[in-house]
DRENSEDO-536005 format. One line per 3 residues: number of its first residue (from 0); their letters; for each residue x negated, y, z of N, C-alpha, C, O. Coordinates in steps of 0.05 Angstrom, whole numbers. Each point is the difference from the previous one (the first is absolute). Layout:
NUM	a	X:Y:Z:X:Y:Z:X:Y:Z:X:Y:Z  ...
//
This chain:
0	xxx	-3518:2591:3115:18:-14:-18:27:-6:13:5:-2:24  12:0:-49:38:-13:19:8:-19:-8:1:-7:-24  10:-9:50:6:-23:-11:32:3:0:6:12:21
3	xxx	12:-16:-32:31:8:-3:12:-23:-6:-5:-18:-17  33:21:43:21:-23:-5:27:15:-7:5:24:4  9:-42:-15:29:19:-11:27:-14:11:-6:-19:13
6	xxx	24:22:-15:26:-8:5:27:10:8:4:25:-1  10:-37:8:31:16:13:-3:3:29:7:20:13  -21:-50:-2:5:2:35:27:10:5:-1:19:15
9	xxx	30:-27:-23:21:2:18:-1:-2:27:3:20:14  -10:-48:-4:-4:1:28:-32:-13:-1:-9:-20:-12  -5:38:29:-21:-11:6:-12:-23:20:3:3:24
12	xxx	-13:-21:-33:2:-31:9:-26:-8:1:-19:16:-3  18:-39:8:-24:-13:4:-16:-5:-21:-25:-3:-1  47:3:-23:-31:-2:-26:-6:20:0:-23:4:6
15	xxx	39:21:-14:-7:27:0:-24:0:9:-19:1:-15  17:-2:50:-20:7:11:-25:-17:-13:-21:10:-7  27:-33:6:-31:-17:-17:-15:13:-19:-24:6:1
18	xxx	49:-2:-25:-19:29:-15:-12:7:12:-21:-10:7  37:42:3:-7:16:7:-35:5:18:-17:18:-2  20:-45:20:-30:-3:19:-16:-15:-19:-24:1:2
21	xxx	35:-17:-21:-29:2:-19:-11:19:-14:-24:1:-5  42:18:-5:-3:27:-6:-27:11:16:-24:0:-6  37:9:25:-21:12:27:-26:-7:0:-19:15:3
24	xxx	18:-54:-8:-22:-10:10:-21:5:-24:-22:-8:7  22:16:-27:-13:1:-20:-19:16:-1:-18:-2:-17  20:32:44:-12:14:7:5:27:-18:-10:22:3
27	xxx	26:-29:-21:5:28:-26:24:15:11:19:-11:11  -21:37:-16:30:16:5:21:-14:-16:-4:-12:-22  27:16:35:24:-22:-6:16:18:-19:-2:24:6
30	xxx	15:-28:-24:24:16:-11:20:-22:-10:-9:-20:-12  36:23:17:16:-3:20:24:4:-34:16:19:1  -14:-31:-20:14:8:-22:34:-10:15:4:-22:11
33	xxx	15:41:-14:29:-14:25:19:17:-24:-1:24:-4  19:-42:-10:15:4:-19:22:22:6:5:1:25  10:17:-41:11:14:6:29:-2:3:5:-20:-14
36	xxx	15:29:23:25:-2:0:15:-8:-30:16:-19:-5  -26:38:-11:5:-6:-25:-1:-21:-18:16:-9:-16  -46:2:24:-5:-35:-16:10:-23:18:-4:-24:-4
39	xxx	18:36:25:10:-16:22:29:-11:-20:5:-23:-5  7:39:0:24:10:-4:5:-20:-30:14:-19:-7  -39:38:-6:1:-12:-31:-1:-28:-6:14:-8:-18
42	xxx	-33:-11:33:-3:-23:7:17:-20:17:-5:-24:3  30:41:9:14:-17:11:-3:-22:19:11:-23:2  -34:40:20:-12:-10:21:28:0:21:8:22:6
45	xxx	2:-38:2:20:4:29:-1:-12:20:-15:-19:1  30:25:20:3:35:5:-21:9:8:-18:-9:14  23:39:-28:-29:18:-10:5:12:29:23:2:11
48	xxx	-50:5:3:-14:12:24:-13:24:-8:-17:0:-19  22:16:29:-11:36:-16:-29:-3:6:-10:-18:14  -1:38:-25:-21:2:-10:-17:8:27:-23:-5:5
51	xxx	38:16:8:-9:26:25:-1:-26:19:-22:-2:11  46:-24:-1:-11:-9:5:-10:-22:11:0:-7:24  -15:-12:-57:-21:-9:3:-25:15:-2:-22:-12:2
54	xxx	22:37:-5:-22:13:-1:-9:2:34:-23:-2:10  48:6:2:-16:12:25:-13:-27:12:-22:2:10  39:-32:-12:-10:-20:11:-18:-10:-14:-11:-17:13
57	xxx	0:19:-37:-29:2:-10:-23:12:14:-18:-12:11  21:39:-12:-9:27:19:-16:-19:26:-23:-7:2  53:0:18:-4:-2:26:-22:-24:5:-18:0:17
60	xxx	26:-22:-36:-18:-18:-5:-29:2:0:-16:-15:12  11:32:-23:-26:0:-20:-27:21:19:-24:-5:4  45:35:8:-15:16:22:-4:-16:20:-15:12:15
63	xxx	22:-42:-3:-10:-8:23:-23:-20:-17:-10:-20:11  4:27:-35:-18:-25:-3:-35:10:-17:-22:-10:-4  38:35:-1:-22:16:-26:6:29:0:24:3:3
66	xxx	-36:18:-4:4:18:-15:-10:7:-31:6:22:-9  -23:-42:-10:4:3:-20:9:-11:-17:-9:-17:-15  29:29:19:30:-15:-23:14:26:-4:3:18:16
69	xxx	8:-24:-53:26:18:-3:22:-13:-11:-2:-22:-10  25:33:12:23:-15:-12:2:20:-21:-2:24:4  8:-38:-36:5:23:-21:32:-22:-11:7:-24:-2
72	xxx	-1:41:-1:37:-2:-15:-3:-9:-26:-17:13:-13  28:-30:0:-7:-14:-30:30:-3:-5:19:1:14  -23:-6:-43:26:-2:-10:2:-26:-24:20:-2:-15
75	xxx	-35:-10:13:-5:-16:-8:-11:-28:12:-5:2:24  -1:-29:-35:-15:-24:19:-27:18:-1:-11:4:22  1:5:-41:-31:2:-2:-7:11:17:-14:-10:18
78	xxx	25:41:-20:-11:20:16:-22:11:-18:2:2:-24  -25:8:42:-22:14:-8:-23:-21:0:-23:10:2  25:-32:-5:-18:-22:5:-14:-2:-25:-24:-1:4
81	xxx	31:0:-36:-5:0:-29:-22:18:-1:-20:-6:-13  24:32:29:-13:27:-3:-10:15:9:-7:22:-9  3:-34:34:-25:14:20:-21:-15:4:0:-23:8
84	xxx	-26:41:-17:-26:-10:-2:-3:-8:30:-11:-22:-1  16:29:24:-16:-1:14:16:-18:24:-2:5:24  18:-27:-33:13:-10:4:-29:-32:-4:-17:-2:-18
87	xxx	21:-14:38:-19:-29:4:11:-21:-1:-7:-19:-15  22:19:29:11:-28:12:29:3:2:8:21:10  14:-42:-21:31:5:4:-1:-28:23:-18:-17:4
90	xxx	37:18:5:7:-18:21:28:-12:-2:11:20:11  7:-34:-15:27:-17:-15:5:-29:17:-14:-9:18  40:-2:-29:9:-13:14:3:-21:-20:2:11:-22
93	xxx	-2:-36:20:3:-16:-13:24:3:-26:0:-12:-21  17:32:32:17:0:-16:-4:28:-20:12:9:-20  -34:-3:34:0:36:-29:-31:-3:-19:-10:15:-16
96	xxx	1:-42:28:-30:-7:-5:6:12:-39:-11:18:-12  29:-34:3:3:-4:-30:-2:37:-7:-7:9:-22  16:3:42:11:32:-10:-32:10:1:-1:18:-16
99	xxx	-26:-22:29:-16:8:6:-23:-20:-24:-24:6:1  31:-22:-14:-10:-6:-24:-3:15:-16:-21:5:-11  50:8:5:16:18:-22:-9:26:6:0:15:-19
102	xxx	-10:-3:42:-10:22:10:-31:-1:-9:-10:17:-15  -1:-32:22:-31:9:-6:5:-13:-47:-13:11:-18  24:-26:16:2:5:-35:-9:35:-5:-21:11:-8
105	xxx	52:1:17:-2:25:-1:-27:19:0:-5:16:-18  -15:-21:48:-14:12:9:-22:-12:-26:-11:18:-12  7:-35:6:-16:-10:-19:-1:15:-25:-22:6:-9
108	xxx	49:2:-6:8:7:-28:-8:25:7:-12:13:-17  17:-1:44:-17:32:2:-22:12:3:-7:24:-1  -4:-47:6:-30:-6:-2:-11:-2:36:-23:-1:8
111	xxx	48:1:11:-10:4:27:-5:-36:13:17:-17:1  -41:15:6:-2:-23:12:29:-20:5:23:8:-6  -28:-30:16:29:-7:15:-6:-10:30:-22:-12:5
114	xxx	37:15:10:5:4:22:-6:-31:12:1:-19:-16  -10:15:48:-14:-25:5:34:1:20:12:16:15  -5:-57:-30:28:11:16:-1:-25:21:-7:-23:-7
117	xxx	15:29:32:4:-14:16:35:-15:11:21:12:6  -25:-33:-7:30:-9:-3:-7:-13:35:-18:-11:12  46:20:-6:10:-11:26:22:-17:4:23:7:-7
120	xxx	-27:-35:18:19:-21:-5:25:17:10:6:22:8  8:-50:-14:34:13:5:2:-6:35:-11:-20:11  25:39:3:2:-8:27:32:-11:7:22:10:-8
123	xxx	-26:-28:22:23:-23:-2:19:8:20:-9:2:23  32:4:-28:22:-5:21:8:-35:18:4:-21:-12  -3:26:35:4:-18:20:13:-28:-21:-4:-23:8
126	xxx	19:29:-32:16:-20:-18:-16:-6:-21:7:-18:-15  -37:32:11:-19:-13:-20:8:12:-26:-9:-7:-22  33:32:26:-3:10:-25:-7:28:9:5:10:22
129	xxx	-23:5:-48:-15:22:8:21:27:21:24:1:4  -40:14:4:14:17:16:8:26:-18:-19:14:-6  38:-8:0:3:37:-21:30:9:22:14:-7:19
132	xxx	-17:30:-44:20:22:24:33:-2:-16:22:9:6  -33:-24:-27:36:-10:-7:5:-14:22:16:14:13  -21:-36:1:0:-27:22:13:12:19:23:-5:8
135	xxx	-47:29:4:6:9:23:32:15:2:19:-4:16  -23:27:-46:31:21:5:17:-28:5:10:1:23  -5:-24:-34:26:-14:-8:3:-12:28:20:-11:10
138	xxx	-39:15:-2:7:-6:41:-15:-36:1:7:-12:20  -23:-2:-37:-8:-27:-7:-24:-6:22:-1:-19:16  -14:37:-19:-27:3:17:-14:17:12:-11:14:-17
141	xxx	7:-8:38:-12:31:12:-24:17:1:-10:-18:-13  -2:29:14:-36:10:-24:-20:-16:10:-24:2:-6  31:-13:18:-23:-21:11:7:-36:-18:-13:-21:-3
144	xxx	34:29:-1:-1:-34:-17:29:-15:22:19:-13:-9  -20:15:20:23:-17:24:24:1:-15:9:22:-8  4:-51:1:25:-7:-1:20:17:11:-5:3:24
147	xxx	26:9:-32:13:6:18:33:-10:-10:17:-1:18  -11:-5:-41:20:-21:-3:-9:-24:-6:-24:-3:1  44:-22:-9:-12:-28:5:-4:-12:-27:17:-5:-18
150	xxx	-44:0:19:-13:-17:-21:14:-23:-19:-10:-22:4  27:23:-20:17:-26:-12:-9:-12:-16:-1:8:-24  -9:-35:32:-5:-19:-10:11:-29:-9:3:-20:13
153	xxx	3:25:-44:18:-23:-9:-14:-24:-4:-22:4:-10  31:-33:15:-11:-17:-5:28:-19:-17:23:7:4  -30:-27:-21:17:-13:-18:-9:-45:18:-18:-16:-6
156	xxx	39:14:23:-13:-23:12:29:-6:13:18:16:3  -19:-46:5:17:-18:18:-17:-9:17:4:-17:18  -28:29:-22:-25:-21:21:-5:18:22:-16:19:-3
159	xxx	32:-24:34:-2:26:15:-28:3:12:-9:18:13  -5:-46:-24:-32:1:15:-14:25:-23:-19:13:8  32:-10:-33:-12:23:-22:9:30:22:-16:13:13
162	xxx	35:-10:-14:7:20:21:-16:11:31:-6:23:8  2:-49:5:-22:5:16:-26:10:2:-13:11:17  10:-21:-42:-38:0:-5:5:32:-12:-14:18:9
165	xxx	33:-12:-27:-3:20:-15:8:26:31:-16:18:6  35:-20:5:-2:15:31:-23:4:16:-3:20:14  -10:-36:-14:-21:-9:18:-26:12:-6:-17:0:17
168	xxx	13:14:-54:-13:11:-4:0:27:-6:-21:14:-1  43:-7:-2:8:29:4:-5:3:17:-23:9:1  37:-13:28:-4:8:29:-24:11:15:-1:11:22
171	xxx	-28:-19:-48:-28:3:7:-4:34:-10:-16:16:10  36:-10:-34:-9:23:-19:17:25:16:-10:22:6  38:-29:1:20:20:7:20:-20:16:2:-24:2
174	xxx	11:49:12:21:-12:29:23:-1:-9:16:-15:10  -10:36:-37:23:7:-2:12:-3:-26:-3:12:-21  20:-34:27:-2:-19:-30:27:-19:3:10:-10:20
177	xxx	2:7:-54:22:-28:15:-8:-16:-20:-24:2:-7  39:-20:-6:-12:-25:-16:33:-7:-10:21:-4:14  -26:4:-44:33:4:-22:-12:-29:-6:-22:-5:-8
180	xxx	48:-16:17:-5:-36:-13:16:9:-25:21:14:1  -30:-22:-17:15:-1:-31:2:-36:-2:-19:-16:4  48:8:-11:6:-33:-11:6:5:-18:2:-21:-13
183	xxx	7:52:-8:3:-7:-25:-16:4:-16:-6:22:-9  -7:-53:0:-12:0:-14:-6:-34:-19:13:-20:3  -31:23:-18:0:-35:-18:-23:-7:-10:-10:16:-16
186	xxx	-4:-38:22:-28:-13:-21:4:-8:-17:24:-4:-5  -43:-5:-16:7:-20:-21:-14:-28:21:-6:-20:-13  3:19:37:-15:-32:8:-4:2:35:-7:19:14
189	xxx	11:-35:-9:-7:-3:29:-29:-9:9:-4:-2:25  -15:-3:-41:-23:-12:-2:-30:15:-16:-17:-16:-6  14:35:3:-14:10:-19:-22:-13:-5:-7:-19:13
192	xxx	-7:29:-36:-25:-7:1:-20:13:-17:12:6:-21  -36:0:21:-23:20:-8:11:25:14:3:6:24  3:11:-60:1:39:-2:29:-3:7:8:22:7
195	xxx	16:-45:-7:26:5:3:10:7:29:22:8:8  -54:-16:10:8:3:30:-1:38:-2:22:12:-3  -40:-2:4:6:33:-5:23:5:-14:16:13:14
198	xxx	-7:-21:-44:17:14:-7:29:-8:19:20:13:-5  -19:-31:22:21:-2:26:0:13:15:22:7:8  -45:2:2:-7:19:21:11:31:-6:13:15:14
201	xxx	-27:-10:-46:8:27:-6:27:2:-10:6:21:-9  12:-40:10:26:0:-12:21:3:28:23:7:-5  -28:-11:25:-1:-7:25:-2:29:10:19:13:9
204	xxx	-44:-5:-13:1:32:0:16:14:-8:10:15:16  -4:-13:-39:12:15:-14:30:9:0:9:22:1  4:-49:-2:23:-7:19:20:23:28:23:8:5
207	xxx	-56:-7:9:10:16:33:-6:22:0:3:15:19  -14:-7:-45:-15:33:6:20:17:0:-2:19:15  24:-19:-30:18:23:0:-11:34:13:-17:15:-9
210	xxx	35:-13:33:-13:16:4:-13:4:37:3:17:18  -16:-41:-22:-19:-2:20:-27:22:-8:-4:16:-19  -9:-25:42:-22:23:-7:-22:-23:-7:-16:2:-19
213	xxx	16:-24:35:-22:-22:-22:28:-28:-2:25:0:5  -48:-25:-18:22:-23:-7:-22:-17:-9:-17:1:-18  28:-24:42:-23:-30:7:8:-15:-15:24:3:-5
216	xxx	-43:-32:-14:8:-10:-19:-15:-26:19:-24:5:5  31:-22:2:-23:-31:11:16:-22:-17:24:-4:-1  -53:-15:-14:7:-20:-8:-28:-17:6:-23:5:-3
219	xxx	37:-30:13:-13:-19:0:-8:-13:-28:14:9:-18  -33:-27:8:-11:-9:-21:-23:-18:-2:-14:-6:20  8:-6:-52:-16:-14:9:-24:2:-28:6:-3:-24
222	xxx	-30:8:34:-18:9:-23:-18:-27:0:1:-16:18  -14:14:-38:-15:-20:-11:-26:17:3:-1:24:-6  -20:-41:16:-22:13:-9:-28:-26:-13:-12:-18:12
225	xxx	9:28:-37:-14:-6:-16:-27:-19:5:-5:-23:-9  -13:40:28:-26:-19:6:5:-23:18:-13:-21:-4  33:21:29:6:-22:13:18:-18:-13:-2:-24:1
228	xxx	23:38:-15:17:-21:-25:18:-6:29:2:-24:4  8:38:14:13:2:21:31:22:2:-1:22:-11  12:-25:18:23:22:17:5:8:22:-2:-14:20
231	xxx	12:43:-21:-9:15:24:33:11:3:13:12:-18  -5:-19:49:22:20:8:-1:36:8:-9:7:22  14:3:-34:-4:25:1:23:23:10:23:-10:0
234	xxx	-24:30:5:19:23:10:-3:29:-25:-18:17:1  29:-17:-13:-2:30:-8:18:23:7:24:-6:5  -32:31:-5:20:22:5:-2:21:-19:-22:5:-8
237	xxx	33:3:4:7:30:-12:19:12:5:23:-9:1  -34:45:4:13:6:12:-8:31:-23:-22:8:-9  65:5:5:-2:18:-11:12:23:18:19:-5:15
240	xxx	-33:36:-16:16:19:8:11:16:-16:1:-2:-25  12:26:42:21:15:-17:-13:8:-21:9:1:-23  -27:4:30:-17:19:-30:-7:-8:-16:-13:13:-16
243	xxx	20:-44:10:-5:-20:-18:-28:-13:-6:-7:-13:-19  -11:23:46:-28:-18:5:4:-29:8:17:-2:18  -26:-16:-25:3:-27:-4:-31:-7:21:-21:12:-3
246	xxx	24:-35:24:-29:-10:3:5:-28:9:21:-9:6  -40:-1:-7:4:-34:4:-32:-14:16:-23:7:-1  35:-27:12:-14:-10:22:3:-29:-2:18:-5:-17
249	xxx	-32:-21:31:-3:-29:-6:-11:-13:35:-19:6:14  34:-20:-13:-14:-15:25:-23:-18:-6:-9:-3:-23  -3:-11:47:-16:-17:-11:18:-31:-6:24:-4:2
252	xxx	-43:-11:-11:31:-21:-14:-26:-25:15:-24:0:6  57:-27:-2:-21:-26:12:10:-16:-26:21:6:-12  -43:-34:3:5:-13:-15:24:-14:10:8:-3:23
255	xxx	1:-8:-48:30:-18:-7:-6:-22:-18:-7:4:-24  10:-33:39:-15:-21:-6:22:-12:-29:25:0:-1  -42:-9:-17:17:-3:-30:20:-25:5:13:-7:-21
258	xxx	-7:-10:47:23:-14:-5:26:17:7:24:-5:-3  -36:25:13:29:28:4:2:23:-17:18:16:0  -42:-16:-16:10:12:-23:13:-8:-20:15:14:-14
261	xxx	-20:-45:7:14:-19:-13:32:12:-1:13:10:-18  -6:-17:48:24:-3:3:22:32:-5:24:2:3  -45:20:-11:12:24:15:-4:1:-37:13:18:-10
264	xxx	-24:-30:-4:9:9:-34:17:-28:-5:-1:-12:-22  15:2:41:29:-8:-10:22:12:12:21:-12:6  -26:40:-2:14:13:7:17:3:25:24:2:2
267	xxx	-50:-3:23:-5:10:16:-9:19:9:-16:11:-15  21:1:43:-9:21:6:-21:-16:15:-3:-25:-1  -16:47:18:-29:-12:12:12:-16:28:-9:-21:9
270	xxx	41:42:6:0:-1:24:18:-34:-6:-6:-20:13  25:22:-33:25:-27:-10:-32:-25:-4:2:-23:10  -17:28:-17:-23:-27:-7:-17:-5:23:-11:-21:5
273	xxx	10:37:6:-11:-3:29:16:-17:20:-10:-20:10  40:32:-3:18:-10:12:4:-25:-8:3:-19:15  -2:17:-44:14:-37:3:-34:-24:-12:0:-22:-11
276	xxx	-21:39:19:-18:-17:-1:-5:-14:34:-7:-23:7  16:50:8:-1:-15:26:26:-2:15:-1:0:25  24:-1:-38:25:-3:10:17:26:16:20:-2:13
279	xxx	-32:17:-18:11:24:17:32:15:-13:8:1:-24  3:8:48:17:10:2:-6:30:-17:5:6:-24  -17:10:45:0:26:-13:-29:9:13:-12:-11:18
282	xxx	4:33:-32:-31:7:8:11:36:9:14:15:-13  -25:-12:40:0:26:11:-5:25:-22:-22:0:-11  37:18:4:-12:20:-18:-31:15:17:-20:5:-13
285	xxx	22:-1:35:-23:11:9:-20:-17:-2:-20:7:-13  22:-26:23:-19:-21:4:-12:-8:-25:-24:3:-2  37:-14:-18:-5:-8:-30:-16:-29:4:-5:-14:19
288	xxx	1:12:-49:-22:-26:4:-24:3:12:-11:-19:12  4:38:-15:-26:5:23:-6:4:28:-22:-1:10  40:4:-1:4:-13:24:4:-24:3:-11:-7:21
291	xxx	24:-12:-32:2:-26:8:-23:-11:-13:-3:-23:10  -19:29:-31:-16:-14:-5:-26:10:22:-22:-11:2  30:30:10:-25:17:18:10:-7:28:-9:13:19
294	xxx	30:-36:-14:2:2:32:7:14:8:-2:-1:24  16:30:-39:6:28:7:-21:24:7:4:23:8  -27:-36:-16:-24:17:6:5:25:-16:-9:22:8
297	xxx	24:-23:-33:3:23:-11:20:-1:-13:3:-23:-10  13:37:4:35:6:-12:-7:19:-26:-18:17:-4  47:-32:-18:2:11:-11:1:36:-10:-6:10:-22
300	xxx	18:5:51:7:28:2:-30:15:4:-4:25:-2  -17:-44:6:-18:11:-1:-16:11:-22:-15:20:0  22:-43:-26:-5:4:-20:16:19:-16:-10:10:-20
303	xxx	27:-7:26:24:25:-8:-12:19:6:-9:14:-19  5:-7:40:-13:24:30:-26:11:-24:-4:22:-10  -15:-52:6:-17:13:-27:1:17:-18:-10:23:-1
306	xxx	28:-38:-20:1:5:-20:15:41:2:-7:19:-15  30:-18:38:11:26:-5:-28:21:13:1:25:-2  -22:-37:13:-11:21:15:-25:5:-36:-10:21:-6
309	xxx	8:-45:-8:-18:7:-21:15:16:-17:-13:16:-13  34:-17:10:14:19:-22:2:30:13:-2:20:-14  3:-19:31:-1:32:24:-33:12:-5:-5:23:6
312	xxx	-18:-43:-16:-20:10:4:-13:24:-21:-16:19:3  26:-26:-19:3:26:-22:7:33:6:-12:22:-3  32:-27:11:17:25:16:-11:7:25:6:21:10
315	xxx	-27:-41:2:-11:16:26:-24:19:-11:-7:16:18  -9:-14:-44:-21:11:-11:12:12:-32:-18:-5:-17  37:15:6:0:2:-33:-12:15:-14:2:1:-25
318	xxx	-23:21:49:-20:6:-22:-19:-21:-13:-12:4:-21  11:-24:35:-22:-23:-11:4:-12:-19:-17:-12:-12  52:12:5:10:-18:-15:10:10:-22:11:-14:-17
321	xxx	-15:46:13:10:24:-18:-23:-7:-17:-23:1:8  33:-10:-37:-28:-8:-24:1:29:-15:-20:7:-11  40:7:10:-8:32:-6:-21:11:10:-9:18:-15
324	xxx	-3:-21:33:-22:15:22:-26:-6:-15:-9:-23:1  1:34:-9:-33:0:-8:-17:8:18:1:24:2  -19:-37:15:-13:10:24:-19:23:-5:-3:5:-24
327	x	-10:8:39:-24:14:-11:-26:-14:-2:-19:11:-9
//
């Protein structure tokens, strides 16, 4: 039996290869569907890489790993996949999964079984967005995933402790990175409270993305929660990239005792009702109230440090989080 993967492979990369060795591992002869100059052309793939050669770096690939494999020339997405009986298993990338639905329809209406398809997550570039061979030609990332220009990350803040935390967690993902402060920008409130703390955050976002490649949104806030009949200080983030994926993240939150919530719905902020309940001057942006109610045992930036690493957690796994995916 054959199990068959298809594509352009401009430059062959690290997902490439993922296919490709799940291919192999399936134990079936491989065929190797590699689009032609023509549907290259027609499709308005750029810049187009001849046929001859990604073929040979397919080729070179594949003889150090198997000899049964072929590469056949297609001129279309399908290929020969609709219409060869003796075809088992397709093998795809998160992103052609939908094309390999549409392929076994086909094989169905012709009465040929459909194909058992194996999907291979997306493999991540060093910046958490997937790795392809547009990235690489444009000089962005190298076939292994490595940064090779600098990661720009906009944030919308006057709070340089927001800037820190949001630095501080990049630095874990990639080296090579700068950080765009955006001040133009406006709330409707200095105080939020419930769902208005996100929509700060994501407004906040939205603001710095221009043309960064992501864009940090942090708002502080204050949620009510129901069974304790209590309030909770909280951190949210959202964070949008270029591609217009949106994800969002929440720190853990400490209670806020109701003679200071009192004061903060006469139109106060948490940090202004804090300060003149105990006479203070000004409260550390890093530090926050939680540090001075913790002896400094723990700072506000920590809670920041949270909330941006829960909004990142999506993007470290999105096959998990892809509700298109029907498992087997």
């Amino acid at each position: 039996m054959i199990t068959v993967v298809g594509g352009t492979f401009s430059k062959l990369h690290k997902g490439h290869k993922a296919l490709l060795n799940t291919a192999i591992d399936t134990g079936n002869e491989v065929v190797i569907g590699l689009t032609s100059d023509e549907y290259v052309k027609k499709n308005k793939i750029y810049p187009a890489v001849p046929y001859s050669i990604r073929y040979r770096a397919l080729y070179n690939y594949m003889i150090k790993r198997t000899n049964r494999f072929r590469i056949r020339q297609i001129d279309d997405r399908n290929g020969n996949a609709p219409y060869e009986k003796d075809y088992e298993i397709i093998v795809v990338s998160p992103e052609t999964y939908p094309r390999s639905l549409k392929i076994n329809e086909i094989r169905i209406s012709n009465g040929l079984p459909p194909l058992k398809i194996i999907r291979v997550p997306y493999v991540l570039a060093q910046d958490l967005f997937p790795i392809s061979s547009t990235r690489i030609i444009n000089g962005e990332i190298d076939a292994n995933g490595k940064r090779k220009i600098p990661l720009k990350i906009g944030i919308s803040t006057r709070n340089e402790a927001k800037i820190y935390a949001v630095e501080k967690f990049v630095r874990r993902i990639v080296k090579n990175y700068s950080i765009v402060k955006n001040e133009d920008y406006s709330l409707k409130t200095q105080q939020p409270f419930g769902e208005d703390t996100m929509e700060l955050a994501t407004q906040r976002a939205m603001a710095s993305l221009k043309d960064n490649d992501y864009s940090v949104g942090i708002e502080s806030g204050i949620i009510y929660e129901k069974f304790s009949k209590r309030y909770f200080d909280v951190h949210y983030c959202v964070i949008i990239d270029r591609f217009g994926n949106v994800t969002r993240g929440m720190s853990s939150g400490f209670e806020i005792p109701d003679h200071i919530v009192d004061r903060m719905k006469r139109d106060m902020t948490f940090s202004e009702a804090y300060s003149k309940y105990f006479n203070l001057e000004e409260i550390d942006q890093a530090e926050g109230i939680i540090g001075k109610l913790s002896g400094d045992r723990l700072k506000r930036i920590t809670l920041m440090d949270e909330a941006i690493r829960n909004a990142f957690i999506p993007r470290l796994d999105p096959d998990f989080y892809d509700s298109t995916y029907t498992p087997p």
